[in-house]
N, C-alpha and C positions, 0 to 999 in steps of 0.2 A: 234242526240244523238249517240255517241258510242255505242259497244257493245263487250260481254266477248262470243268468240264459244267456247264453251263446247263439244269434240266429247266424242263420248261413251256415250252419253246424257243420254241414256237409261237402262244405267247398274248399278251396285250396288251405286259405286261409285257417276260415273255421273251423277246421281239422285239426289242425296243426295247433290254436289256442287251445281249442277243447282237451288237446294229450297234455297238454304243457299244464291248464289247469289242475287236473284228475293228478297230475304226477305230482304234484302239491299236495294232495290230499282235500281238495277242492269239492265241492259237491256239484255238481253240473248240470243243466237241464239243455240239451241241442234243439235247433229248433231248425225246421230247412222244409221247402215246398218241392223240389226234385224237379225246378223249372227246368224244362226241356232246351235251353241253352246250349248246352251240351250232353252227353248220356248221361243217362239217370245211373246206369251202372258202375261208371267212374265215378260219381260221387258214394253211391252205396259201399265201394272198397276202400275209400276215405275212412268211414265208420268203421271198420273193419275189427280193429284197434281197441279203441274207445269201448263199444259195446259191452265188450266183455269186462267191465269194470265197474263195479259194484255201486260206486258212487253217480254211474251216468245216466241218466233216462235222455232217450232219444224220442224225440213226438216229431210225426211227419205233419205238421201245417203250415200256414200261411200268414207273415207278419201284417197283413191287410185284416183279417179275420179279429177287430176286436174281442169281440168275447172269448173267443178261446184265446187268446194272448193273457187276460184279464185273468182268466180263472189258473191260465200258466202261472201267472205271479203269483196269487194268493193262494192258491191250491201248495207250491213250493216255496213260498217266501223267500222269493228272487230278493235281493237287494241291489245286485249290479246288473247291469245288462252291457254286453258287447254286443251290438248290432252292426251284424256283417254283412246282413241279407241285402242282395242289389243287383239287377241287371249290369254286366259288366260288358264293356268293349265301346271305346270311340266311331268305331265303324259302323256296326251293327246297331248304334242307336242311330245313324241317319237314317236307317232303312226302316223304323220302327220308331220315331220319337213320342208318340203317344202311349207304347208299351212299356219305355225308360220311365216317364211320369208316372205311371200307373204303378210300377215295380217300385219306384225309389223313392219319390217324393208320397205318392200316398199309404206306399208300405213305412215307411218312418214317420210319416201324422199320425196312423193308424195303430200304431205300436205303443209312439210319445199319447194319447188316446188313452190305452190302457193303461197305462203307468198311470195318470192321473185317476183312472176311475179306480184302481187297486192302491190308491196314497193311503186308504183309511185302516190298512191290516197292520199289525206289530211290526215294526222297524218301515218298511216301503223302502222303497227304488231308493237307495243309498248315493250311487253312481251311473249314469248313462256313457259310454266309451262311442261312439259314432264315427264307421266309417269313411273320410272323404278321401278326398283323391287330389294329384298334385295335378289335375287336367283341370283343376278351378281356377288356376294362375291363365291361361288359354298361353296366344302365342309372348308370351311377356319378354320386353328386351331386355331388362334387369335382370341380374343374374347375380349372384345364386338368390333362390326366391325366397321372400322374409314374408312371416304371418301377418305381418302389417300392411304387404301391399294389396292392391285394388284386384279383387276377384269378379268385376262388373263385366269382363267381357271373354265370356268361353267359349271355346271353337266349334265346339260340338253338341248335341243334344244332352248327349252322358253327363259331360260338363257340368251342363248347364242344371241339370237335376241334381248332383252331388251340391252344389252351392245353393237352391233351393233348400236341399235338407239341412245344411248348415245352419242357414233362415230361419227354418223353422223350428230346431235346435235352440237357437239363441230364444225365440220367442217362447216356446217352451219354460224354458228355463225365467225366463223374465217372468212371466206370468204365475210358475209354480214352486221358485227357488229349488228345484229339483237339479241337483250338480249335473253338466254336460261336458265334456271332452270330447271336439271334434279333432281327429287325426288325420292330416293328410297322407297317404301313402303316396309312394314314387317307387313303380315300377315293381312290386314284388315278384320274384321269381326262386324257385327252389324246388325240391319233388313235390309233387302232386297238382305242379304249374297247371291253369287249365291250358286244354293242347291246342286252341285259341292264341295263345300268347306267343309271342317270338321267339324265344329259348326254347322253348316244349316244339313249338312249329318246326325250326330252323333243324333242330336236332333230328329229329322225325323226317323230314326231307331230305338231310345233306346222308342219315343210314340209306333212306333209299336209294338214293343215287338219284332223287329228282330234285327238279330245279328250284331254287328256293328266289320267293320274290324280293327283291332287292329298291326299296324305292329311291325318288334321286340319287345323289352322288355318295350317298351313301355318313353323311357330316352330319345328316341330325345324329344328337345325344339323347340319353335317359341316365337317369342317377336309380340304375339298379340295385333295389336292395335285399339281401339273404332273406328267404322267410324266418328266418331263429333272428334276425335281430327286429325284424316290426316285429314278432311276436312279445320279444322283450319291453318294449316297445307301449304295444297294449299291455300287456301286464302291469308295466310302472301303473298308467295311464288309470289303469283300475284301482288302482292301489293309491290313488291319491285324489279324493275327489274335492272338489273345491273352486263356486262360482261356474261361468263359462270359460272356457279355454278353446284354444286353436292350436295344434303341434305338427310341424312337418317329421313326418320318419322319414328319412331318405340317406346313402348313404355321405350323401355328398361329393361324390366322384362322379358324374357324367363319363361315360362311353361311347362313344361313335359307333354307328354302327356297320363301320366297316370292322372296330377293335372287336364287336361280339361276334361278329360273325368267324372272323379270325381266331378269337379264344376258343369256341366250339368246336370249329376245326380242329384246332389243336387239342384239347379235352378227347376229339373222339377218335384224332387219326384218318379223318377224313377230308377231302377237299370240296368244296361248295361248288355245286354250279350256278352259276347266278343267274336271277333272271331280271334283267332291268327294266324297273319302270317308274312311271311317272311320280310325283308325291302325290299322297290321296288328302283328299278333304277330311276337315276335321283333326288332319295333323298336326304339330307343331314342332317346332325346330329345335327346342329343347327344353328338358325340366332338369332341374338342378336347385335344391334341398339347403338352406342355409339349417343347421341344424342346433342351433345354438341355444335357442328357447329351451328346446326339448330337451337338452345335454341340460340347462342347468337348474331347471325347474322338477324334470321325469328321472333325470341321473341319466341319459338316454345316449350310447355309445356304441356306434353298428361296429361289430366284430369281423366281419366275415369280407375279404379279398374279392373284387369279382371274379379274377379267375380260380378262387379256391370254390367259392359258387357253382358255379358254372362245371368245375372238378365232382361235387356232390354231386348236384344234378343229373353229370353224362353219366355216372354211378347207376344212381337211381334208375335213371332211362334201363341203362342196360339191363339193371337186375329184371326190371319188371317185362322187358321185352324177353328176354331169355328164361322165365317162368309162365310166360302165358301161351 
């Protein structure tokens, strides 16, 4: 029996593909390093789930470690891989842009690497699914963003490593005819958000009664979108491999972030105290998802309201805060 590797097994994300697979009757292999980003034990109860499911093998490594990625394939006869594995956060790659490289751009050589030295076993790497991000467009004045425009100039380190891997995606695939699918995401948020991200933050501060940070006037946008519809998302995306591609998943609705802060409130019953401050470096004023490739290429059609989101979400928050 085949099988779909899943890196990042353990992250918001990758959680969330890996149930979605397994609930298909999928065979699955997770793969995740437990980078100390954030706790190792919020992602250990990601797994939680999963584990117990017949079809899943869970291996704690490292997408950088060719030979054990290598013998991953051929030991389980991977044909797809969702590569999820990647330092995440605009912020925190200024403070670190040599460990952004190191995590993204050499953990995806490294990976693409093995794929080619495991091309020689029965069937081989069928589909590669790679995740990018909509912070490859940087501050762009076009709106809403189309996979054709210019991704030469990104604001940030993380950026700029996400588009690297793309790069080497493309040459990859030129060099090996091995199918690629680079996915842009914008903005994913849902339970198991990491508690890093603005939704998971905002929520977590505005319960406490402390002040949540507020930068400029509050007018940049993100086109937030449900984790159940990128998951749909990558799914198609696996499900159909062929050449190189580019796909923005995004919902298409840009939010202000005075509007999220205000839905949250409302979601939780609570009022914000805000704390204002300047715009930070590496930001940008807005991402917004032309999605139109993806609709009619992947069938790719986000479901999910931001405020019915955001409705999950303060759900979620609450069950697991009132269980722990």
């Amino acid at each position: 029996m085949s099988a779909t590797l899943v890196t990042g097994a353990a992250g918001f994300i990758g959680s969330h593909l890996v149930e979605s697979l397994l609930a298909d009757g999928e065979r699955v292999i997770g793969v995740d390093n437990f980078d100390p980003f954030y706790d190792a034990a919020t992602k250990r109860g990601n797994l939680r789930t999963a584990l117990d499911h017949p079809n899943y093998v869970f291996v704690e490594a490292d997408v950088r470690d060719t030979t054990v990625m290598q013998a991953l394939l051929e030991g389980y006869r991977v044909t797809r891989i969702a590569h999820l594995a990647a330092r995440a956060g605009v912020r925190p790659s200024i403070r670190d842009p040599l460990g952004y490289i190191d995590a993204n751009v050499n953990g995806t050589a490294s990976l693409l690497s093995a794929v080619t030295r495991a091309a020689g076993y029965p069937d081989g790497v069928q589909q590669v699914v790679f995740a990018s991000s909509s912070s490859v467009y940087g501050a762009a004045a076009r709106v809403p963003f189309r996979e054709e425009d210019a991704t030469d100039t990104p604001a940030s380190p993380y950026a700029a490593t996400k588009k690297a891997g793309e790069v080497w995606c493309h040459c990859h695939h030129h060099l090996t005819g091995v199918p690629i699918t680079c996915l842009r995401f914008f903005t994913v948020y849902g339970p198991r958000q990491r508690p890093d991200l603005a939704i998971h933050k905002f929520t977590r501060l505005i319960d406490a009664g402390q002040p949540v940070p507020f930068f400029g006037d509050g007018s940049s946008s993100r086109d937030y979108t449900f984790v159940s519809d990128t998951i749909a998302g990558i799914r198609a995306a696996l499900d159909r491999p062929g050449g190189f591609k580019i796909y923005n998943l995004g919902r298409s609705d840009p939010v202000t972030l005075r509007e999220m802060v205000a839905t949250i409130e409302a979601a939780f019953g609570k009022e914000a105290i805000l704390d204002r401050q300047a715009d930070q470096p590496g930001d940008v004023p807005v991402t917004y998802a032309d999605v139109t490739k993806a609709n009619r290429e992947l069938g790719y059609a986000p479901q999910v309201p931001f405020a019915e989101g955001v409705r999950r979400f303060v759900e979620w928050y609450r069950e697991r805060s009132e269980g722990s």
